[in-house]
Steps between C-alpha positions, in 0.01 A plus 500: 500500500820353697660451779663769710828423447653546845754124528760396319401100387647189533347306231376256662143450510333239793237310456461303816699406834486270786715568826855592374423475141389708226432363160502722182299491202729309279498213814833606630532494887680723725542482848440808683707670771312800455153448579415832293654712752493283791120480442418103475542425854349136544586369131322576169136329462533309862207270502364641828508855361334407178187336706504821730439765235271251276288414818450873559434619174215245472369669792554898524840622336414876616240757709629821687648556819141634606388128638649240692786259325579236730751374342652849621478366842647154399788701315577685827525251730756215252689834447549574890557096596784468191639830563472526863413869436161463711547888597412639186232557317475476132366663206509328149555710163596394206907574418811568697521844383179570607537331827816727539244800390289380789777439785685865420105673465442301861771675635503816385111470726607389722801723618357820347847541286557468168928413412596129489842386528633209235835341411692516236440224194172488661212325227151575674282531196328703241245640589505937656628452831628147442722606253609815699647303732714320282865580394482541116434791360445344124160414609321776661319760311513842577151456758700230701737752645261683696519246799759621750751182470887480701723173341747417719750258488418185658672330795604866638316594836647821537394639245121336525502657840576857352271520294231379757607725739316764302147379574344526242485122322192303486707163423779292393514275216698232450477157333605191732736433187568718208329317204553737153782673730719204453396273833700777743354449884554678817671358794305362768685763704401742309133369443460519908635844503240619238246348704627654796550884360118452297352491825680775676488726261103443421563321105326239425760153384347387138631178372443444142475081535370489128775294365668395809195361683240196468819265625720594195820577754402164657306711802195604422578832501866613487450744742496218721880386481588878719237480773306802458095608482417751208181745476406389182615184244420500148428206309452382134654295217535121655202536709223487277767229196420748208158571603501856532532600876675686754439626812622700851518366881454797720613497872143488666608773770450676162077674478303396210258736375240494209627658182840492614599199236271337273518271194231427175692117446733435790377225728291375237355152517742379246836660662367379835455118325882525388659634769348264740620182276866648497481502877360150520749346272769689719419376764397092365831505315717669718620739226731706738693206627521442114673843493740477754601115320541641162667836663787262629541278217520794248735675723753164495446437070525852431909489629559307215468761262783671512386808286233603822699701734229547743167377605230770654174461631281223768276208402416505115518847481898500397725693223848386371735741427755492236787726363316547191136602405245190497292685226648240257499228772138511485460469157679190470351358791173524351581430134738240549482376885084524493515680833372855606653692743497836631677840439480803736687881484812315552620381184766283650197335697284174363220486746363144605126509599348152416168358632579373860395130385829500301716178567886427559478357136400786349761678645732275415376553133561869521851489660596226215337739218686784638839353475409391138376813406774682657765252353315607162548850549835500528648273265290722258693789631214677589538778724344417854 
């Protein structure tokens, strides 16, 4: 038997890693402005993580969502204080696709209508409906295009009021900032007017927080920078720190019913264990604050490289653009600079998604490593 082979490898193989750093099997180390996809939120193997999930598993790793799980209750109430999202109520699953599943299956109830409205460059997941909603057509079998899906380009109200105007959407879509779509984000004008025209025209407002949340744009949710309430925020990757975990925050002027959603593993004892020590060390360590620091020293080093012609994104969740595809960037920074970084469906884009514990000094590492490697590049006369 082997693998499915669905990625194209770096060879590279990790053995172990401790906040920013990843160490490989031959005892290299790499720092990592990745974070697997923006996934490592508080650091790799934080101490107070570590105890959380040990502690638990010596107790009860796992039992249905047929009894009580206080740690549930524990989960709920950190979320609402750090998030200040106390009008929601939250169910836990296990992956942002399938929290997606669960905030476009929500609406779909809860209107009674069945189209949902995306954006263009859109990344929502995998999974049916998930992966529906999102604009690339290389990855959806011939069952995925059965869900009644409108892309439309983002930033433009008029035509976002057209096509609600014909009454018959369930939802909109759209991530706080693009992540795979190359870190694109609406204006907070236009984020208020979606609000606005969601409600008058009887959609429900879905914000896919699943890379942009958990204090990764230096708020907690990015959402939060244009002053507006969505029905329903989903949730995943640094929230649980690579234990698998995602989940949605639904507006609670929004009827819960039994069978409407349900779950075998989310909210499990486990995923309640790591979420709530990602929280805590948020909050202890004052990650965000960390965020907005590093966001604003990155932004001044990053001018010196002369090659970036533009900087996109908020917090740690940031891509440098180039006149030339980073595809060979990358490479180099990981063979010869020991640092990963990020691509996206821009190829001129090198996405920057490190753990929010990162420090000035390891950006200062990068943007040193960068000019070498680019200074590399070029006297080799290497096309970039």
């Amino acid at each position: 038997m082997e693998l499915f082979d669905v990625y194209p490898l770096y060879d590279v193989t990790p053995v172990s890693a401790e906040a920013c750093e990843v160490i490989d099997d031959k005892g290299n180390t790499f720092l990592d402005l990745y974070g697997g996809h923006g996934v490592i939120s508080i650091g790799h193997s934080h101490e107070s993580y570590v105890k959380a999930l040990s502690d638990q598993i010596g107790k009860i790793g796992f039992y249905s969502n047929s009894i009580k799980n206080p740690l549930q209750e524990d989960l709920v109430e950190k979320l609402g204080e750090l998030s200040q999202c106390q009008n929601y109520n939250l169910f836990l699953c296990n992956s942002g696709a399938e929290a997606n599943e669960n905030a476009l299956k929500m609406a779909s109830f809860h209107t009674g209508k069945k189209k949902i409205i995306a954006f263009e460059k859109s990344f929502h997941g995998r999974t049916s409906a998930a992966v529906a909603v999102t604009d690339n057509e290389k990855i959806k079998a011939p069952l995925n295009t059965q869900h009644e899906t409108v892309f439309l380009p983002l930033n433009d109200v008029v035509a976002l009021e057209s096509e609600l105007k014909k009454d018959d959407a369930a939802a909109v879509i759209i991530e706080g900032i693009q992540g795979v779509g190359g870190l694109s984000q609406g204006s907070t004008a236009f984020f208020r007017s979606l609000e606005a025209l969601c409600k008058k025209y009887g959609a429900l407002l879905i914000l896919d927080e699943i890379q942009s949340g958990f204090g990764r744009s230096g708020k907690f949710f990015s959402f939060q920078y244009h002053g507006i309430q969505p029905d329903i925020i989903s949730m995943a990757k640094g929230m649980g720190n690579g234990f698998p975990v995602g989940g949605i925050l639904i507006s609670d002027e929004i009827q819960a019913s039994y069978g409407m959603l349900g779950t075998t593993f989310g909210g499990n004892h486990l995923a309640c264990a790591a979420v709530l020590s990602v929280l805590r060390v948020m909050d202890q360590e004052s990650l965000m604050e960390n965020v907005k620091m590093i966001n604003k020293h990155f932004l001044d080093r990053i001018r010196e490289v002369e090659q970036v012609k533009s900087v996109k994104g908020k917090g740690l969740m940031l891509g440098t653009s180039f006149d030339f595809k980073v595809a060979e960037l990358r490479k180099r920074l990981i063979y010869d600079g020991k640092i990963f970084t990020g691509g996206s469906s821009d190829p001129y884009l090198l996405r920057i998604l490190p753990p929010l514990c990162v420090t000035t000094q390891q950006i200062d590492h990068f943007i040193e490593a960068l000019k070498r490697v680019l200074k590399s590049m070029e006297t080799n006369q290497e096309t970039i």
